[in-house]
C-alpha positions as CSV (number, residue, x, y, z in Angstrom):
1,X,-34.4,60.9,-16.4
2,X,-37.5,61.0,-17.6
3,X,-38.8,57.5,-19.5
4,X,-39.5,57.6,-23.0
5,X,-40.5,55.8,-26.3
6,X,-38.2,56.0,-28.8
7,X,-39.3,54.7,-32.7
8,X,-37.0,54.7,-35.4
9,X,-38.7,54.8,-38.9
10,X,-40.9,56.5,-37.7
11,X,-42.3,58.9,-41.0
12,X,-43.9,56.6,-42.9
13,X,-45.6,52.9,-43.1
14,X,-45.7,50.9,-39.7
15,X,-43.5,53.3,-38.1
16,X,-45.4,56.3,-38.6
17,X,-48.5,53.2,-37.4
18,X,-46.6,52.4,-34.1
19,X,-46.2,55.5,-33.1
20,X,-50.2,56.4,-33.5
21,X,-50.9,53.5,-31.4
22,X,-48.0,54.3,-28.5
23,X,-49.4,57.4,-28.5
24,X,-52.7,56.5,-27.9
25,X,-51.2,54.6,-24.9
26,X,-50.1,57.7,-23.2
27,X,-46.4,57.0,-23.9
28,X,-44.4,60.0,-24.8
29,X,-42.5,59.4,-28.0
30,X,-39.1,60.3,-29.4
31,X,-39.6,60.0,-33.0
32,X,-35.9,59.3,-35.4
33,X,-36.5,58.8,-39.6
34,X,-34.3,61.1,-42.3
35,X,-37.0,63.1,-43.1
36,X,-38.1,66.2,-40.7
37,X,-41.0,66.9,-42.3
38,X,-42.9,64.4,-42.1
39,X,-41.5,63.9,-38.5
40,X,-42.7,67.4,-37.9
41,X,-46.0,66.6,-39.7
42,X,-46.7,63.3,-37.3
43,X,-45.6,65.0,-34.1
44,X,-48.2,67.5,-34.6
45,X,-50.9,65.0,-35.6
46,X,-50.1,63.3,-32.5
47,X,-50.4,66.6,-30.0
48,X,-53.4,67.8,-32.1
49,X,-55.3,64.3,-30.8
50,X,-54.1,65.1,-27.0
51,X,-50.7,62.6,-26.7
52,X,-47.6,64.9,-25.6
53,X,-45.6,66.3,-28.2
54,X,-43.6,63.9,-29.6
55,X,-39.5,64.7,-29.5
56,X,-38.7,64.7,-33.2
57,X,-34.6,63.9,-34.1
58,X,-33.9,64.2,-38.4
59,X,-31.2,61.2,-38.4
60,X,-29.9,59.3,-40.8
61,X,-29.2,56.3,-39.7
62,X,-26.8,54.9,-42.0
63,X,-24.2,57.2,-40.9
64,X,-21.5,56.0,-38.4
65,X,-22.1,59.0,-35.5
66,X,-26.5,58.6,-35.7
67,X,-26.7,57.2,-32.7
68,X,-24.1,59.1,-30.9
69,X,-25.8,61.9,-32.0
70,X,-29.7,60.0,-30.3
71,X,-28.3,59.8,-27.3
72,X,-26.9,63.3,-27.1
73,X,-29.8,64.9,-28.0
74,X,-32.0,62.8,-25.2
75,X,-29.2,63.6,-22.5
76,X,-29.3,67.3,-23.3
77,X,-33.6,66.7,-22.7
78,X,-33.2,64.6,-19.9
79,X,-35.1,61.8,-21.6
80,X,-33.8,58.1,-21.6
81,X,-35.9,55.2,-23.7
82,X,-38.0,52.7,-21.7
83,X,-39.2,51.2,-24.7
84,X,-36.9,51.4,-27.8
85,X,-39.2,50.0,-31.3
86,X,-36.7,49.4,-34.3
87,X,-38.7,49.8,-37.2
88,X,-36.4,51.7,-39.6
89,X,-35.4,49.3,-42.3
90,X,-35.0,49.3,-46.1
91,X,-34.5,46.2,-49.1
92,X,-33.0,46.1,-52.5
93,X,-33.9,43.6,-55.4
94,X,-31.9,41.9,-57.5
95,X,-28.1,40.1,-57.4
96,X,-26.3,41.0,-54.5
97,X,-23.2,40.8,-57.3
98,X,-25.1,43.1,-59.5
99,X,-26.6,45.7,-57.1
100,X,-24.7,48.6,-55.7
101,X,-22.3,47.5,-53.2
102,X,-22.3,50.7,-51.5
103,X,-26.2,50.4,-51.0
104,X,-26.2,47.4,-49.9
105,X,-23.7,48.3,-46.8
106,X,-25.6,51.2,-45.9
107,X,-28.6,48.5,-45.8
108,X,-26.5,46.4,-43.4
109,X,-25.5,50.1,-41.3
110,X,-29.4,50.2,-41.3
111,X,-31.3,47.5,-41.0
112,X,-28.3,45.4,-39.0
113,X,-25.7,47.5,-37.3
114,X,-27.9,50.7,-36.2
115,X,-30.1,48.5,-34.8
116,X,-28.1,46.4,-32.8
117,X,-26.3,49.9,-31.4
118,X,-29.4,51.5,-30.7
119,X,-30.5,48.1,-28.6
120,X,-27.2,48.0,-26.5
121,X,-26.3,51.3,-26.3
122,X,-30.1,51.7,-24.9
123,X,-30.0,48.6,-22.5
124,X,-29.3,49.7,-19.6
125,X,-32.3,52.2,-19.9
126,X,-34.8,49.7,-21.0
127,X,-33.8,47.5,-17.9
128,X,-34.0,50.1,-15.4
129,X,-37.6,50.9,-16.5
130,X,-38.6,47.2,-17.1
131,X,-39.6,48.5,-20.4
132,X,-39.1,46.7,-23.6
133,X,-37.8,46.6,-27.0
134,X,-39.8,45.6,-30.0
135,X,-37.5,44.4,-33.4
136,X,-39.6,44.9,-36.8
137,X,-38.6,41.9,-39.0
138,X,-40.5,39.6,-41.4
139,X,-41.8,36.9,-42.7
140,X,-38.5,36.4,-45.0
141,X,-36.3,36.3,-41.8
142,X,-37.1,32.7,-41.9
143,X,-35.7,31.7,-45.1
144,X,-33.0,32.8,-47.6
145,X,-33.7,35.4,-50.3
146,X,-32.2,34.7,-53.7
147,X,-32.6,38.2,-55.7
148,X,-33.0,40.0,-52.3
149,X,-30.1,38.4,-50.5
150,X,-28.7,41.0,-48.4
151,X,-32.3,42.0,-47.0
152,X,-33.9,38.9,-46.6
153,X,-30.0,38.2,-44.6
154,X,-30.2,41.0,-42.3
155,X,-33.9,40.2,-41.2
156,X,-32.9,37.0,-40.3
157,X,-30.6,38.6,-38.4
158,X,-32.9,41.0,-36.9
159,X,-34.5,37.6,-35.7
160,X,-32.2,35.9,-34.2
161,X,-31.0,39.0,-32.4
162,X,-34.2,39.4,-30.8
163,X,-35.0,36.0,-29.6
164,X,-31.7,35.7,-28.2
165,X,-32.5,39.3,-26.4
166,X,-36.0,38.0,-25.3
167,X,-33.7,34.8,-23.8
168,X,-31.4,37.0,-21.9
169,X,-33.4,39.9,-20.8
170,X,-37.1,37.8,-19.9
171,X,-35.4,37.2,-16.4
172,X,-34.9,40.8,-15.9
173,X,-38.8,42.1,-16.5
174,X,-37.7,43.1,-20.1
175,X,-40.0,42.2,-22.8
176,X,-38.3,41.6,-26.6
177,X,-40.1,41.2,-29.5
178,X,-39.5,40.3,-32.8
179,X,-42.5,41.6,-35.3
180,X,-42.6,39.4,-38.6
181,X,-44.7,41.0,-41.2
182,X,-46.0,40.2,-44.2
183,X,-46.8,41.9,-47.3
184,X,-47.5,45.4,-46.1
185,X,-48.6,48.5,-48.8
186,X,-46.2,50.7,-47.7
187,X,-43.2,52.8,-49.4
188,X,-40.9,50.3,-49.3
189,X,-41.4,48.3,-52.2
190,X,-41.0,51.1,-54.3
191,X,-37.5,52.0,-52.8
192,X,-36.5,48.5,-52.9
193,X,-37.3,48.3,-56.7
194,X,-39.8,46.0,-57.0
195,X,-42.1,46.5,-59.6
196,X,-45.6,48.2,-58.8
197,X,-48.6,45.6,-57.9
198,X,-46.2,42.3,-57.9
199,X,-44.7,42.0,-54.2
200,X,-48.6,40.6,-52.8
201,X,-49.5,43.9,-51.0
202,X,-52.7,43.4,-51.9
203,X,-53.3,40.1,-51.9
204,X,-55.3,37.8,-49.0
205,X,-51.5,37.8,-46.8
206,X,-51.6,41.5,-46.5
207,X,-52.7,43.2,-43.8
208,X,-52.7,46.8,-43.3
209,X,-49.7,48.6,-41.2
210,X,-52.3,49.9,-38.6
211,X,-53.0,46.3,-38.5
212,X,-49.3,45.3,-38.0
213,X,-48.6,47.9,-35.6
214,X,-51.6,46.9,-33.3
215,X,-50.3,43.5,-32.9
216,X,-46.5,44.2,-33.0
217,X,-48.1,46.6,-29.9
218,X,-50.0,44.2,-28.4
219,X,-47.1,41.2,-28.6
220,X,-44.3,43.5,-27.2
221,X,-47.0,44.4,-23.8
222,X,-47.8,40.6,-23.7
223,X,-43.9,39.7,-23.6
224,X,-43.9,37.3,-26.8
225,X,-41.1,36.4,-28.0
226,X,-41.9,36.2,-32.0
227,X,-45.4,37.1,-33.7
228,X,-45.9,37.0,-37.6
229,X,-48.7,39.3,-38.2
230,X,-51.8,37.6,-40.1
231,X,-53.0,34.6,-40.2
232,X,-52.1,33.7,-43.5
233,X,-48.7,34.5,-42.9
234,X,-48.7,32.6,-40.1
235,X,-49.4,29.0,-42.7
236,X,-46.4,30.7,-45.0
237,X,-43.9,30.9,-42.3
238,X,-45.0,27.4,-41.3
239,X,-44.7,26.2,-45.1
240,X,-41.2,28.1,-45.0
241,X,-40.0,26.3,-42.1
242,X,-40.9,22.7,-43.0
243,X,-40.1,23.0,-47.1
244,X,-36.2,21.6,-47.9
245,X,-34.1,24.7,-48.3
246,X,-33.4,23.8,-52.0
247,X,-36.9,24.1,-53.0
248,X,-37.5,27.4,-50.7
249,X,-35.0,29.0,-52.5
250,X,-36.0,28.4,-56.1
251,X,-39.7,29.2,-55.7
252,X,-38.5,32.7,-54.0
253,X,-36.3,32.7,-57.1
254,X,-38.8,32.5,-59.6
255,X,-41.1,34.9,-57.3
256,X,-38.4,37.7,-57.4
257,X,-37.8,37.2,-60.7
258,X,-41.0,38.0,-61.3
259,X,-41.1,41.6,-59.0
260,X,-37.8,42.8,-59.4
261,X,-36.8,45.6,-62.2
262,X,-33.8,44.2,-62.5
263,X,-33.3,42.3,-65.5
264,X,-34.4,38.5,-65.0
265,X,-32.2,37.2,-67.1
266,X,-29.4,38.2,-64.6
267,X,-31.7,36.4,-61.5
């Protein structure tokens, strides 16, 4: 079969980023998100600039049969991933007891369980091609979330996963990385109802997602096991990991207070 990329998330923010600088690598991409146009839209940005045609699959992949329905449609192309880059991801502010229960599962089927079926189901591939498989987390996978609870959980998650994964796999010629961003202006902060101009996407931490892919990118061919992109993020994760847990947790109370649209009174 013949080896490809495969990006989830891939229509908009770092995805859409990740796959511009794959592309420019001369890897041929398999690109997954919900939305086919603007899968359809990258793809042909992509070919237009001399990178193969990218496979585009519309898939959403909070449903329970997504990836079934990946790995059909690469069989029936005779493509199999080399590289597998799990960016697709989404967050929620406010009480985990006052948000939607159902959207906070599909945020688990997302951010947690597709990714963790994509990465074993795609195994096997990724070691015969000595490829690798780079995990978009965050900053916030390093510390609990109070008003974002379920997120800031399944990036830590995400986290773990992947050093574990780099532990296992290193011995094997499989590089695993876990990519810990910062504040990044993308769409997601919209989505995850936080109020316009408060979540620090355009303060000194954040860094642009061409920026974050490029290092993600760089990270995953280097075989690293962990990078936080920025250096100021780099002193806040540091900060995170040395502060007692029962401060952490009530300054990112007070900061998500602050950005949520959810009432405060109920943070």
């Amino acid at each position: 079969m013949t080896p490809v990329t495969l990006i989830t998330g891939a229509s908009s923010g770092i995805g859409t980023e990740l796959a511009r600088v794959f592309a420019s690598q001369g890897h041929e991409l398999v690109l997954v998100a919900r939305r086919q146009r603007e899968l359809a839209d990258l793809a042909e940005e992509l070919a237009s600039k001399g990178a193969k045609r990218p496979i585009v699959l519309a898939v959403d992949l909070a449903q329970r049969d997504a990836i079934a329905r990946i790995v059909a449609e690469l069989k029936s192309r005779n493509r199999e991933p080399a590289f597998l880059i799990n960016d697709a991801g989404f967050g929620l502010a406010g009480p985990s007891t006052v948000l939607d229960l159902g959207d906070q599962l599909a945020m688990i089927d997302v951010n947690v369980r597709a990714l963790t079926e994509l990465t074993l189901t795609f195994a096997a591939s990724v070691i015969r091609h000595r490829g690798g498989i780079l995990n978009v987390a965050s900053i916030v996978s390093f510390m609990p979330g109070p008003g974002m609870a379920v997120y800031y959980a399944s990036k830590a998650f995400v986290l773990s996963f992947s050093e574990a994964l780099h532990a296992e796999l290193s011995h094997r010629g499989v590089r695993v990385t876990a990519l810990c961003p910062g504040p990044v202006a993308t769409g997601f902060q919209s989505r995850a109802g936080i109020r316009a101009g408060t979540a620090g996407e355009t303060t000194v931490l954040a860094i642009s997602p061409r920026r974050v892919a490029d290092i993600g990118y760089d990270a995953l061919m280097r075989g690293k096991r962990v990078v936080v992109a920025g250096a100021g993020n780099r002193i806040v994760v540091f900060f995170m990991r040395h502060l007692p847990h029962a401060l952490l947790m009530a300054i990112m109370r007070a900061r998500l207070r602050h950005i949520s649209k959810v009432d405060a009174q109920t943070l």
